[in-house]
C-alpha positions as CSV (number, residue, x, y, z in Angstrom):
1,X,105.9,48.1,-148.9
2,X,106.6,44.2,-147.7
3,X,104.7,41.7,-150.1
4,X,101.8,40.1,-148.3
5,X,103.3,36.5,-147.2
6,X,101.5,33.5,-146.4
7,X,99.4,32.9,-143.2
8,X,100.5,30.2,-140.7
9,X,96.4,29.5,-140.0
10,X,96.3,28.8,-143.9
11,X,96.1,25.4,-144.1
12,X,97.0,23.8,-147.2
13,X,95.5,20.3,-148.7
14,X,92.0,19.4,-148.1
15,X,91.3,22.1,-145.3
16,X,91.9,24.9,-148.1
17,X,88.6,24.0,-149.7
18,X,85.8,23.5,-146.9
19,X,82.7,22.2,-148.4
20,X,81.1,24.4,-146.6
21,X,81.2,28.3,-145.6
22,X,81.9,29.0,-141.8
23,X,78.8,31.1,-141.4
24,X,76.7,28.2,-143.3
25,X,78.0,25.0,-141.2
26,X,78.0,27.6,-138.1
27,X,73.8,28.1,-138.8
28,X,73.5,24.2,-139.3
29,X,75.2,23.6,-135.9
30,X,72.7,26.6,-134.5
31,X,69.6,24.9,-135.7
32,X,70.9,21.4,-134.6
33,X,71.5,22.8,-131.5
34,X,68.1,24.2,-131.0
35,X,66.3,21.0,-131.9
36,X,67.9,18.8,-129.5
37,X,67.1,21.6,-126.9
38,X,63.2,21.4,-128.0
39,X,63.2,17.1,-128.0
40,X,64.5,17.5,-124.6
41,X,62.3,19.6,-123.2
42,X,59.2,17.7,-124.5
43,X,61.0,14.2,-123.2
44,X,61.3,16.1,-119.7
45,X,57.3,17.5,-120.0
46,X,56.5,14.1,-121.3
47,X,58.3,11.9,-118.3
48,X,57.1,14.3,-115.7
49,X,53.1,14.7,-116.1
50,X,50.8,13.4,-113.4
51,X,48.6,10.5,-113.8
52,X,45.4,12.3,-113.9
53,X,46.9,14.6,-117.1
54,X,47.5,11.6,-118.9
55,X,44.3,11.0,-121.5
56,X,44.3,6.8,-121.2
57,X,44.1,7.2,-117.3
58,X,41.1,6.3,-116.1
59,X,38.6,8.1,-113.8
C-alpha cells in the first residue's frame, strides 16, 4: 500500500483554517440570497401599483 500523500487543493496558510464550515457559509449565502430576492419583489410590487390602490390617493 502507497502512503496517503498530500492533496494539491490543500491549501496551506490561512485557507487551511476557514472560519467557517462550507455547508454553514453555503446556508448564509442561501438565505442572503433569498432576502434580496424578497426586497426585490416587494420594490417591483411597490413601484408598479395603480393610483387608485394607493391608500393616500384621493377619491
Amino acid at each position: 500500500m502507497l502512503p496517503a500523500a498530500v492533496a494539491w487543493a490543500d491549501h496551506g496558510g490561512p485557507l487551511r483554517d476557514a472560519p467557517m464550515s462550507p455547508l454553514a457559509s453555503a446556508l448564509v449565502f442561501a438565505g442572503l440570497a433569498l432576502l434580496v430576492g424578497a426586497v426585490v419583489v416587494v420594490v417591483i410590487a411597490l413601484l408598479t401599483r395603480r393610483p387608485e390602490s394607493r391608500p393616500d390617493a384621493k377619491e
